[in-house]
C-alpha positions in Angstrom: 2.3 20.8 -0.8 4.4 19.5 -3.4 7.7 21.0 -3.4 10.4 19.5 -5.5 14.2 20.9 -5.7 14.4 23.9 -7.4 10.8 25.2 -8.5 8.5 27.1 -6.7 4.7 26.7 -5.7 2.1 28.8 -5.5 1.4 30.7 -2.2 -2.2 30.4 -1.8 -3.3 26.9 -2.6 -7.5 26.0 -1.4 -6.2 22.7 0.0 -9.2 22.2 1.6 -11.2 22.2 -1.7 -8.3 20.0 -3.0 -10.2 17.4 -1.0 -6.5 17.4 1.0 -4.7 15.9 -1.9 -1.3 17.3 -2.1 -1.3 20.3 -4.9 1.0 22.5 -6.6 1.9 24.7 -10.1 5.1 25.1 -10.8 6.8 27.7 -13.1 7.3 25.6 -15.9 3.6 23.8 -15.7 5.3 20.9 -15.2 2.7 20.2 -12.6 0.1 22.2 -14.0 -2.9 19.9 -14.2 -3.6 18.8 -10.8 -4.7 15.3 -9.9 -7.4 14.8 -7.5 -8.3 11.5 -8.4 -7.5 8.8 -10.5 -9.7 10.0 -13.0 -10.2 13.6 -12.2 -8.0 16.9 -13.1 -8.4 20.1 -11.7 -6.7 23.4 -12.3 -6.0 24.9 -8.5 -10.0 24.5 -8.1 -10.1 26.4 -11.2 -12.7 23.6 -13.0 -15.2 20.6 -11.0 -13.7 17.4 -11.6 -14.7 15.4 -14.2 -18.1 13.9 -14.6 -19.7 16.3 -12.3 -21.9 17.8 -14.3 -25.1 16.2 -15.9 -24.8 13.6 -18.5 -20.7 14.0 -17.5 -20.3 9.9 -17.5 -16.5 9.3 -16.8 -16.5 6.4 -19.4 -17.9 8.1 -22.1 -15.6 11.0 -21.8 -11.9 9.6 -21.1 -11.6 7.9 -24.9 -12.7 10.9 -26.4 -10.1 13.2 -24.4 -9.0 14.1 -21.0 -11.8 16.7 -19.8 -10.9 19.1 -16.8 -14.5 19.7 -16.3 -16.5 23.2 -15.9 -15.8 26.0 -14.2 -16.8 26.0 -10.1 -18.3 28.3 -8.6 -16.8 32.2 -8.2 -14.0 30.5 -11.2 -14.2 32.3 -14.4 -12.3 30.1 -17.2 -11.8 30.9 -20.9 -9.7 29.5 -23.8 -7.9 32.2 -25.6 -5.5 32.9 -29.0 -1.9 32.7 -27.1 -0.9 35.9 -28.9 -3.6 38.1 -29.4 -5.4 36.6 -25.9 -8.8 37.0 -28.3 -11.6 35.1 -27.1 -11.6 31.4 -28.8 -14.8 29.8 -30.5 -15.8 26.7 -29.0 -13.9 23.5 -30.4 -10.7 25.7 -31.2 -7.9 25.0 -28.7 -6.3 28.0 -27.3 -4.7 28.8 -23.8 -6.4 28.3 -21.1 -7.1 31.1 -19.1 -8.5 31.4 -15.7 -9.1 34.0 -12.7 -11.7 33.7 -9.3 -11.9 33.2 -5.9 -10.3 29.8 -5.8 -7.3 31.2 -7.9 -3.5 31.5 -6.0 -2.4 34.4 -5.2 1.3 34.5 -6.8 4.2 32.4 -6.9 6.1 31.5 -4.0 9.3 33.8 -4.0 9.0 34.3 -7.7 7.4 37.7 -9.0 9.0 37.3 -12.3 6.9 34.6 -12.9 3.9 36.0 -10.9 4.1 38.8 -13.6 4.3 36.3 -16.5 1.6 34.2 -15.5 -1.0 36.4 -13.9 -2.4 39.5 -16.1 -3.6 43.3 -14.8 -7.0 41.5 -14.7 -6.8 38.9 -12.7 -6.1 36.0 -15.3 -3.8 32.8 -15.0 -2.4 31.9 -18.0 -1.8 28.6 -17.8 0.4 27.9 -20.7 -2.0 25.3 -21.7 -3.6 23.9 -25.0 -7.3 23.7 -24.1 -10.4 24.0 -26.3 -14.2 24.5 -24.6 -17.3 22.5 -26.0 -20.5 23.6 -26.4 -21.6 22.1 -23.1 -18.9 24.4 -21.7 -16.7 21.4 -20.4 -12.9 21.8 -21.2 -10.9 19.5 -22.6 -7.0 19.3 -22.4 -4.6 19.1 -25.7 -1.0 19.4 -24.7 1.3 22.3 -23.4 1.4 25.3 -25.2 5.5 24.5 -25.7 4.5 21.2 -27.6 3.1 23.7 -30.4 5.1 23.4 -33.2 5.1 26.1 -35.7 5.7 24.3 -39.3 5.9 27.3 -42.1 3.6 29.4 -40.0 1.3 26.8 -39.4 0.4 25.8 -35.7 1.1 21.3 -35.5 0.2 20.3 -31.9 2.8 17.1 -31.4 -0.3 15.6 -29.5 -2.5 14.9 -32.5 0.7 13.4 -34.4 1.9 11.1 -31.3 -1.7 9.8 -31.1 -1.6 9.3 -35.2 1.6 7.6 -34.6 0.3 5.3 -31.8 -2.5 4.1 -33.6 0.3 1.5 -35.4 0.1 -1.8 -34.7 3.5 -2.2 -32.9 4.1 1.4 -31.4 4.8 1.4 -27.7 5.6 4.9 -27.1 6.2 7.9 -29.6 7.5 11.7 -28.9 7.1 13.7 -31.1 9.2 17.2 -31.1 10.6 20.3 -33.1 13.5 19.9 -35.4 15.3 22.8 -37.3 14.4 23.5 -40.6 15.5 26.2 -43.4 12.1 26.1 -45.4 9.6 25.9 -42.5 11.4 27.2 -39.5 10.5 23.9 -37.2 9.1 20.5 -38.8 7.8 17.9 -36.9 10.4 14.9 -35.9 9.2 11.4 -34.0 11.5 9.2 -31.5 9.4 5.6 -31.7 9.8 3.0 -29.4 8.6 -0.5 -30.9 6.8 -3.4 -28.9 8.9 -6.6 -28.4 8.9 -7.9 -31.8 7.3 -5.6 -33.7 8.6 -4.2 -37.1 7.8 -0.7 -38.7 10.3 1.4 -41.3 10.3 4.8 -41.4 8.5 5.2 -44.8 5.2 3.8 -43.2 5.2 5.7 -40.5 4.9 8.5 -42.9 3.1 7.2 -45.2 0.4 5.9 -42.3 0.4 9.7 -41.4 0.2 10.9 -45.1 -2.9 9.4 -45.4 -4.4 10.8 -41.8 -3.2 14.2 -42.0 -2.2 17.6 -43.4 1.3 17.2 -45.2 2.6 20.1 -43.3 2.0 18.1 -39.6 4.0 14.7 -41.3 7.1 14.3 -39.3 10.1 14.8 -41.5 12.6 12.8 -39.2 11.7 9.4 -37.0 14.3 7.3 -35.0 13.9 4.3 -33.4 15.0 4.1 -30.1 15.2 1.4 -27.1 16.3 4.1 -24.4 14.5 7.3 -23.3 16.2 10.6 -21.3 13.9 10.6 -18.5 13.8 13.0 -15.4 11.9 11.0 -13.2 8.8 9.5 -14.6 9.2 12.2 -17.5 10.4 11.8 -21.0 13.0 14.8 -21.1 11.5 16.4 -25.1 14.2 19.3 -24.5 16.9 16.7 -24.9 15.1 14.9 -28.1 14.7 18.4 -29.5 18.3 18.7 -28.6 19.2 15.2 -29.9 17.7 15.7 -33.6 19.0 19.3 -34.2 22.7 18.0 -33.0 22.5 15.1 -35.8 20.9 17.6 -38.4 24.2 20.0 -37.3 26.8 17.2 -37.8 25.5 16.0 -41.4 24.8 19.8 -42.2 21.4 19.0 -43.0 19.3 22.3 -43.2 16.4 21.6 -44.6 13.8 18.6 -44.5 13.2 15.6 -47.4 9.7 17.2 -49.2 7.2 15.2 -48.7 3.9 14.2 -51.0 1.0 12.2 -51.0 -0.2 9.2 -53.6 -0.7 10.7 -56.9 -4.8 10.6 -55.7 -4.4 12.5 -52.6 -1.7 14.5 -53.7 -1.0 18.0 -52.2 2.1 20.6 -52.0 4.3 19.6 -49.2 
């Protein structure tokens, strides 16, 4: 079992079933989606691996998405809303809920979180963006807490990093939360450039402007060379940090409105 410092695993892993690859969920779903192959995910046995199924070709699926899979046997899995935990329609992302045989039992030392996670009815939330096809295969979006909430309105940071990376020049993009009077949260983008390459602010916006609702356009992007890592992980809790500290010190409340070419144009 995994077991790093300071978070706590599960205490009923199937290991066996995890082909005895090392497997663990941690609190914080850090760890969440585990890895039983190099191109396979699989939620504590929750889903079979990908391209199990028929017609599940692993190269026709990864540059669409990362699918988990379906459901194994004795797993039920659904995607629900994260507040109302109302059954989803197929191709709507929700959280990603699952119960069964192949489910742990509670987390190790922790029944605070055992309480939070696991419902009266047997159901892991996993804190997870998800959305089910018709097929029934499940695709993964982000975490749950890289869902921004922009004036009410829910921005996953995933679809705008993968905007954002479609530049010629981007080498890696983060895109988090930053304080806002109007909205409440608006969308802000740390972007790391390729050797070389050259991109301003204003087309970065503007490339998004023409590729997405207003409302998911970050307001804020900085360029940066360095990135607060823990491990092999970008810290976003100390870019989140970062942006609302400078926002504090030039008391800026609110975000610069933002509007499309007089032929798309659109309220900001």
């Amino acid at each position: 079992m995994i077991s790093p410092e300071g978070l706590s695993v599960p205490a009923l892993l199937d290991a066996a079933a995890l082909d005895n690859r090392e497997a663990a969920v941690f609190p914080d779903g850090r760890a969440s989606l585990t890895e039983l192959s190099a191109l396979s995910t699989s939620y504590a046995r929750a889903l079979v691996s990908l391209g199990a199924g028929p017609g599940d070709h692993v190269g026709a699926l990864l540059p669409a998405g990362l699918y988990a899979g379906r459901p194994v046997a004795g797993m039920e899995a659904r995607v629900v809303d994260p507040l109302t935990g109302a059954d989803l329609p197929d191709h709507t992302p929700g959280q990603f809920v699952f119960r069964g045989v192949s489910r742990f039992a509670r987390y190790y030392r922790d029944p605070r979180t055992t309480a939070e996670r696991i419902d009266d009815d047997g159901w892991y939330h996993s804190g997870d963006l998800l959305e089910r096809d018709e097929q029934g295969r499940f695709r993964f979006h982000s975490r749950l807490s890289d869902v921004l909430k922009v004036g009410g309105e829910n921005v996953s940071a995933a679809d705008v990093e993968d905007q954002i990376a479609g530049l010629p020049g981007v080498s890696v993009v983060q895109v988090v939360a930053a304080p806002d009077g109007h909205y409440g949260e608006v969308a802000a983008a740390f972007v790391e450039l390729r050797p070389g390459a050259s991109l301003t602010e204003a087309e970065i916006t503007g490339h998004c402007l023409e590729r997405m609702a207003t409302f998911k356009v970050p307001r804020y992007v900085r360029f940066v060379t360095e990135w607060p890592m823990s491990g092999t992980k970008i810290q976003k809790a100390r870019l989140r940090q970062r942006i609302a500290d400078e926002l504090a010190a030039g008391s800026v409340t609110e975000a610069p409105r933002l509007s499309r070419p007089a032929a798309q144009a659109e309220s900001a």
